[in-house]
C-alpha positions as CSV (number, residue, x, y, z in Angstrom):
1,X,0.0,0.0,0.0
2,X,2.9,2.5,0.7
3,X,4.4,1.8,-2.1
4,X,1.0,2.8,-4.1
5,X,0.2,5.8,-2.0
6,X,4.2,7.0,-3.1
7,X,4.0,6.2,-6.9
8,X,0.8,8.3,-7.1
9,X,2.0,10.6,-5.1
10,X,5.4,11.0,-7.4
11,X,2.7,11.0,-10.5
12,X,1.1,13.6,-9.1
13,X,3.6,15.7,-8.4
14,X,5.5,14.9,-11.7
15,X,2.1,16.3,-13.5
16,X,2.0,19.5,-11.8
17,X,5.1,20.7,-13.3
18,X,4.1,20.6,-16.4
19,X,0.6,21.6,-16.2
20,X,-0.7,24.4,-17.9
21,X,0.1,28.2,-16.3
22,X,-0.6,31.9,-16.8
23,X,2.4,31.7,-18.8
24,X,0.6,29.6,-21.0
25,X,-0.9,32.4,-22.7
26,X,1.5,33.1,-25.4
27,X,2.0,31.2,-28.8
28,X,3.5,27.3,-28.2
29,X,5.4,25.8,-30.8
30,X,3.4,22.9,-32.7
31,X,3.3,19.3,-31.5
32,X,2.3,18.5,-35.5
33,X,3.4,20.7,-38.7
34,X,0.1,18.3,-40.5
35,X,-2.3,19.2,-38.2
36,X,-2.6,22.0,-35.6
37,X,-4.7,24.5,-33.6
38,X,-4.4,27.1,-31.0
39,X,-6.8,29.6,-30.4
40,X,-7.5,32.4,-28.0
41,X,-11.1,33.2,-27.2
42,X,-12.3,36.6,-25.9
43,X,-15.9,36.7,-24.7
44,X,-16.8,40.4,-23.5
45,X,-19.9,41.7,-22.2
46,X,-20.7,45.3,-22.4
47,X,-24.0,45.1,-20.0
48,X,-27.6,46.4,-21.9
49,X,-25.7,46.1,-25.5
50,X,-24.5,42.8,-26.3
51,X,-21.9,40.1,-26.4
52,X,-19.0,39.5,-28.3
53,X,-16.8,36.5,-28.9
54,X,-13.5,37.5,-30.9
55,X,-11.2,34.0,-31.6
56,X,-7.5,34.5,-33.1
57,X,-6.4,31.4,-33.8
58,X,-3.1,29.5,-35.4
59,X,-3.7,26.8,-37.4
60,X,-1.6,24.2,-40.0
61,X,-4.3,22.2,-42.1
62,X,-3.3,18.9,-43.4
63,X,-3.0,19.9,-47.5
64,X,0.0,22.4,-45.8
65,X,2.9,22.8,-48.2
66,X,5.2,24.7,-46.2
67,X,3.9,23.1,-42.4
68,X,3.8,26.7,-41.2
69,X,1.2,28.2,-39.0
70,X,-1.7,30.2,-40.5
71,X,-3.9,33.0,-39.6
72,X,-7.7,32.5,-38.6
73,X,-9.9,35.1,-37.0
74,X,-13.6,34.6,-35.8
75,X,-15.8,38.1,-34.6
76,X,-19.3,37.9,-33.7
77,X,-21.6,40.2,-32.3
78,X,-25.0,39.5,-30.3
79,X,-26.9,42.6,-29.5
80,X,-29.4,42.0,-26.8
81,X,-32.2,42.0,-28.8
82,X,-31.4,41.3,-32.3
83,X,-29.2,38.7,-34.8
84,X,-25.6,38.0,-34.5
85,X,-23.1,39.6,-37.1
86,X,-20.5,37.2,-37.7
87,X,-17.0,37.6,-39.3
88,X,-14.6,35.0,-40.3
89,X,-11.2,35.8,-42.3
90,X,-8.1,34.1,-42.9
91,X,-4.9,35.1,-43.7
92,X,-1.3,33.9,-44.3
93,X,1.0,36.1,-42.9
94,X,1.1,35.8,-39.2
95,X,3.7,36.8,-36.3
96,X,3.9,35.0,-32.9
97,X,7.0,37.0,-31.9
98,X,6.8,40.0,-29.5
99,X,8.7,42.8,-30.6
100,X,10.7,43.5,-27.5
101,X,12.1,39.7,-28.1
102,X,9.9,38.3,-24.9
103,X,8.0,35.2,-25.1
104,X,5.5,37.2,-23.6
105,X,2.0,36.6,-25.6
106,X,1.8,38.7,-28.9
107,X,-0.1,37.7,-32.3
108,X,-0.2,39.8,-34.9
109,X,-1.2,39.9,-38.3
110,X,0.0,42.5,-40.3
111,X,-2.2,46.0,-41.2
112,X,-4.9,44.2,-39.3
113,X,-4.5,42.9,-35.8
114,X,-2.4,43.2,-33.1
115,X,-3.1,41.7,-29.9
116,X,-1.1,41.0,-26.4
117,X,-1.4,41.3,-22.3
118,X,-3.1,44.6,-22.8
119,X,-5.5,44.7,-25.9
120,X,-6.8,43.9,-29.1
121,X,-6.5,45.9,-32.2
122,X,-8.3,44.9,-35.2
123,X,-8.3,47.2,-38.2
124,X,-10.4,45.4,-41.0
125,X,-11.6,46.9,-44.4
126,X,-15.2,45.6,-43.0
127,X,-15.0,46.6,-39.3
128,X,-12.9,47.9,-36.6
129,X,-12.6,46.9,-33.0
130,X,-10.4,47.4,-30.0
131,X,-10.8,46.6,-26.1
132,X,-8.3,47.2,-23.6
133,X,-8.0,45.9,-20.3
134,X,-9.4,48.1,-17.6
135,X,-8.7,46.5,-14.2
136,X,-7.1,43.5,-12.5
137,X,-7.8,40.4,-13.9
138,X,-10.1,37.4,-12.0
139,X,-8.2,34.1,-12.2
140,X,-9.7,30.7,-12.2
141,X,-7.9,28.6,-9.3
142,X,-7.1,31.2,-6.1
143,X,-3.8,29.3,-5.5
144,X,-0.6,28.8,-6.4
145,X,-1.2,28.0,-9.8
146,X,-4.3,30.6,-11.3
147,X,-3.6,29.2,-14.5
148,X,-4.2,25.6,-14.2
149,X,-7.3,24.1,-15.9
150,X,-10.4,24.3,-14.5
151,X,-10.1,20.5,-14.9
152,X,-7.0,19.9,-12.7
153,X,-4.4,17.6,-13.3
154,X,-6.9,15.4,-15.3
155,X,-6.5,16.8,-18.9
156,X,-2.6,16.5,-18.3
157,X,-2.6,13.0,-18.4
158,X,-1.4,10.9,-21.2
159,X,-3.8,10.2,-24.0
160,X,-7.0,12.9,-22.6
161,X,-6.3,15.4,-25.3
162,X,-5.3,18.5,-25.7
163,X,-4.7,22.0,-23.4
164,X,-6.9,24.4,-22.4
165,X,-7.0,26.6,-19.6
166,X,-9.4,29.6,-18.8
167,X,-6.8,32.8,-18.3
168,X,-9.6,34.8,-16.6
169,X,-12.9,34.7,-15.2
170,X,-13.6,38.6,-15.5
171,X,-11.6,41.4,-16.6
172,X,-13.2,45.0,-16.1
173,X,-12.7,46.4,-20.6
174,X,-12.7,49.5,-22.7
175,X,-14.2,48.6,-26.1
176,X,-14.8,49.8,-29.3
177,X,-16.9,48.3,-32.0
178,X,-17.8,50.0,-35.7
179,X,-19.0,48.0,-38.7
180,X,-20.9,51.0,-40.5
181,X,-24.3,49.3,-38.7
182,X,-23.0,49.7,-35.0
183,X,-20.9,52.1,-33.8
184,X,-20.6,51.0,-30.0
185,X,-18.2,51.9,-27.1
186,X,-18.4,51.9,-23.5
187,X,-17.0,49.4,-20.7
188,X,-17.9,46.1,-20.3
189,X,-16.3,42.7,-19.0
190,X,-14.3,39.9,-20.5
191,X,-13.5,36.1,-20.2
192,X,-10.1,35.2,-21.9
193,X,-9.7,31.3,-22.4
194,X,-7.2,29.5,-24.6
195,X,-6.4,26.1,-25.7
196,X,-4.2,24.1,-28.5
197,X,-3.7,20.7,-29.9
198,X,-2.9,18.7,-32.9
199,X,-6.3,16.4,-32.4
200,X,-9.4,17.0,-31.1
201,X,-9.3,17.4,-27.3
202,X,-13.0,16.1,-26.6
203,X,-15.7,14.2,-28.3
204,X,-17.8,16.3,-27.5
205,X,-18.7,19.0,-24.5
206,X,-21.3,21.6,-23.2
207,X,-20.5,25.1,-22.5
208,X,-21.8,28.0,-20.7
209,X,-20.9,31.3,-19.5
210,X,-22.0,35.0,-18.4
211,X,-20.8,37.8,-17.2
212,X,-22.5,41.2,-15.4
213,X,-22.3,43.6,-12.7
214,X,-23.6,41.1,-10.3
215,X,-22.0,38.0,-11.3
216,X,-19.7,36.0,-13.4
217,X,-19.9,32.3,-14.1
218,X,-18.3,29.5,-16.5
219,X,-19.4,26.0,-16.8
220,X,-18.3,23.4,-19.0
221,X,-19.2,19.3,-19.4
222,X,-16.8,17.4,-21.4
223,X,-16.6,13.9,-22.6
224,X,-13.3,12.6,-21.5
225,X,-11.0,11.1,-24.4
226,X,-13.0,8.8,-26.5
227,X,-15.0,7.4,-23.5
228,X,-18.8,7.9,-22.2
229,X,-17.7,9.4,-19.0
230,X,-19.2,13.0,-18.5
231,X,-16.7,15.5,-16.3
232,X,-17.6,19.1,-15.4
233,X,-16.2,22.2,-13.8
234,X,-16.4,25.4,-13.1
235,X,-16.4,29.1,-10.6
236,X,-19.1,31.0,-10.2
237,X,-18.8,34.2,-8.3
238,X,-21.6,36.6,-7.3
239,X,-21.0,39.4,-4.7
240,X,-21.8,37.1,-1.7
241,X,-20.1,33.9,-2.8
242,X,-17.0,32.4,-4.7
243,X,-17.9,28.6,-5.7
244,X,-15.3,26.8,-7.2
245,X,-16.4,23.2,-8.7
246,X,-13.8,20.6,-8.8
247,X,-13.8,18.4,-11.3
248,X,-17.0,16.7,-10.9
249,X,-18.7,13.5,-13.3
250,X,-22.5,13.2,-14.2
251,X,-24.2,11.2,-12.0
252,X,-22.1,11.6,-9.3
253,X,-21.9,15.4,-7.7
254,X,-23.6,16.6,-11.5
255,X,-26.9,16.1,-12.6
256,X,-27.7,17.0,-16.2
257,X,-30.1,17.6,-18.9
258,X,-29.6,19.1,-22.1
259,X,-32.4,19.2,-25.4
260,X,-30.0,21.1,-27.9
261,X,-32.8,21.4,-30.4
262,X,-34.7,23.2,-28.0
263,X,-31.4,25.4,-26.9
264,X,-31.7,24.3,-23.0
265,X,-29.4,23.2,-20.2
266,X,-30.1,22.4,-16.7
267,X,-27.3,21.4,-14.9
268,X,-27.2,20.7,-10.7
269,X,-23.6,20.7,-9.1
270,X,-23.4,19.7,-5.6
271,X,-20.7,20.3,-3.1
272,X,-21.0,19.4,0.4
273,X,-23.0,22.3,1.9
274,X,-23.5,24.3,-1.0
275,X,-25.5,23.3,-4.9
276,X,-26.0,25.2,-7.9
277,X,-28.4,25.1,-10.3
278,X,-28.0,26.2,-14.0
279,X,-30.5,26.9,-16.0
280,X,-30.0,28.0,-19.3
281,X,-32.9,28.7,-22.5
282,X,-31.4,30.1,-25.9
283,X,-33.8,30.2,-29.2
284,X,-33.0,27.7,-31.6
285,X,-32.2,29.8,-34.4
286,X,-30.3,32.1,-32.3
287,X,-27.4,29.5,-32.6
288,X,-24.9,29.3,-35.5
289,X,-22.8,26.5,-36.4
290,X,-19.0,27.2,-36.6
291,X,-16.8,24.3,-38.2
292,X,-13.5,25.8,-37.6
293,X,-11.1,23.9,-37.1
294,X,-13.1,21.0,-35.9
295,X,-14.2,19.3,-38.9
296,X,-11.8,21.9,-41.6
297,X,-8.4,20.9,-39.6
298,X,-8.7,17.9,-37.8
299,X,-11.1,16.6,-40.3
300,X,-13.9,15.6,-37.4
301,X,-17.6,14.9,-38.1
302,X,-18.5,17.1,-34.8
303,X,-20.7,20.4,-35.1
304,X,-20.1,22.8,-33.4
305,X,-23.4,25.2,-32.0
306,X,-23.2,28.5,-30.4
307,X,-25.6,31.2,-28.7
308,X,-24.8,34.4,-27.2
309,X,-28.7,35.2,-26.5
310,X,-29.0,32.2,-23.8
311,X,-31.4,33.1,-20.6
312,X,-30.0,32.1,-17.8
313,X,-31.5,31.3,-14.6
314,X,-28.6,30.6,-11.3
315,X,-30.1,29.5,-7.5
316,X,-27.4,28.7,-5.1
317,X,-28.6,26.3,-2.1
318,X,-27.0,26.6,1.4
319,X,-27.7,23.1,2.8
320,X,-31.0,23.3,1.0
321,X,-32.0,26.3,1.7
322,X,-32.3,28.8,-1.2
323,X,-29.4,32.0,-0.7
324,X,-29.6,33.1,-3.6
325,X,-31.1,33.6,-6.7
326,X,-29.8,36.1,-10.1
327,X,-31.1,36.7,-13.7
328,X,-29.2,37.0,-17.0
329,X,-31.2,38.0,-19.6
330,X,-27.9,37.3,-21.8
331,X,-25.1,34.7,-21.7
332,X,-23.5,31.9,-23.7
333,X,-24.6,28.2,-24.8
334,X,-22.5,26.0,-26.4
335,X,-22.7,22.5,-27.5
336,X,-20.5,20.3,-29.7
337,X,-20.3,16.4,-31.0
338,X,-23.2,14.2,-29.5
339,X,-24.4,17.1,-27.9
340,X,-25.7,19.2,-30.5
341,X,-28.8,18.7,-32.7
342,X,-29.1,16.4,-35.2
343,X,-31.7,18.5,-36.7
């Protein structure tokens, strides 16, 4: 038994040091020049107006002649009451490299973005945009590590798939937004995560997230490797409480139930004094599918589906009894692989 209890203990310890960090941020070098992704997502709230979700991504597709990474770039707006604008653009010339020689985080692609620890730029012929950060940043874990996956030490292991971490859970923004039909700015709030791999990382997983005055929250379900088994985590953090879900499985601490084609979620996850429940209701046609780099790169079958008009509906229990209760009359719902709807 000692002898168990020390080679655990050794793995353990062994997969903490290379777990994934703050540092983790800027641009890794590829694990495949056939097949690759890394992307940074940026979901910002500006309260009353609307949600956007801008994605710069790296990518190397498997028809690649020269194996060198790629520009893609995703922008979508959600007004509050209204339909999503969506832009998608790719380009070739892309640099990784800060220009004070750091490896601190820096993508840029030339005449048209430029983005690092402080901001985005994004100069396009069709639209321009730019947020700056406006306040400390929110991690995800409060302890020695803020940047380690929301997950653990689970995704580190051998064979689960690939990284992702969520770099912050709310950052206080200046933004900027003019595509000739909105000219928006004002402050708001962001949620920064980040991930990269040379495979798919999940078979499939559900996602949600909000952010407001009064509260921020992210959720996420994931299939683990190519298995049935269902884990979650997540924070959620209101004025009066700070709940950080471990990771959890279905039918364990986590009850579920999801009907894509009807755009809900309602998710229950139990700690030992304290339970959440999620409730989440998004129109159907207020989701649109995004491929990238799912099925284009890694040549996958999964969809895919994303809403930034979700109602959501968040009760926390203290031992049974109701605390609290709060309203978001926007957020994000996400699903992907078996998840989504076959319709």
């Amino acid at each position: 038994m000692l002898r168990i209890i020390l080679l655990l203990s050794l793995t353990f310890i062994s997969t903490l040091s290379w777990s994934t960090t703050l540092a983790d941020i800027k641009a890794h070098e590829p694990t495949s020049r056939k097949t690759w992704a890394e992307q940074w997502f940026y979901n910002i709230n500006a309260p009353g107006v609307g949600y956007f979700k801008i994605s710069f991504q790296t990518y190397i597709a498997p028809d690649s002649l020269d194996g060198k990474e790629k520009s893609y770039m995703h922008l979508a707006f959600t007004p509050l009451h209204g339909k999503t604008v969506k832009y998608d653009f790719f380009y070739n010339d892309l640099i990784l490299q800060h220009p004070d020689g750091s490896d601190a985080f820096y993508y840029e692609v030339p005449g048209i973005i430029v983005a690092d620890d402080e901001k985005i730029i994004i100069n396009h012929p069709d639209f321009n945009f730019s947020m700056n950060y406006n306040g400390p940043h929110k991690y995800y874990w409060p302890g020695v590590n803020p940047g380690q996956t929301p997950f653990g030490i689970i995704p580190e292991l051998p064979g689960v798939g690939g990284k992702w971490f969520l770099y912050t859970v709310k950052t206080s923004v200046l933004y900027r937004f003019n595509d000739g039909e909105y000219n928006l700015q004002g402050t708001g709030y962001t949620q920064v995560d980040k991930g990269w791999y040379d495979k798919e990382s999940s078979a499939g997983m559900i996602y949600t997230m909000g952010l407001s005055d009064d509260v921020a929250f992210m959720f996420t379900g994931a299939l683990l490797g190519n298995t049935n088994i269902e884990m979650w985590a997540g924070r959620y953090v209101s004025q009066d409480y700070d709940l950080v879900f471990y990771p959890a499985f279905k039918g364990l601490s986590v009850k579920r139930e999801i009907d894509a084609c009807a755009g809900t979620l309602h998710v229950e996850l139990s700690k030992l004094d304290k339970k959440l429940i999620i409730d989440a209701q998004a129109d159907p046609e207020s989701f649109y599918i995004q491929n990238f780099p799912a099925v284009i790169i890694f040549g996958g079958e999964q969809n895919y589906m994303k809403s930034m008009q979700a109602r959501i509906q968040l009760n926390v229990y203290h031992f049974g009894q109701l605390e609290e209760t709060l309203d978001l009359p926007q957020a994000l719902l996400e699903f992907s692989g078996p998840f989504t709807c076959n319709e």
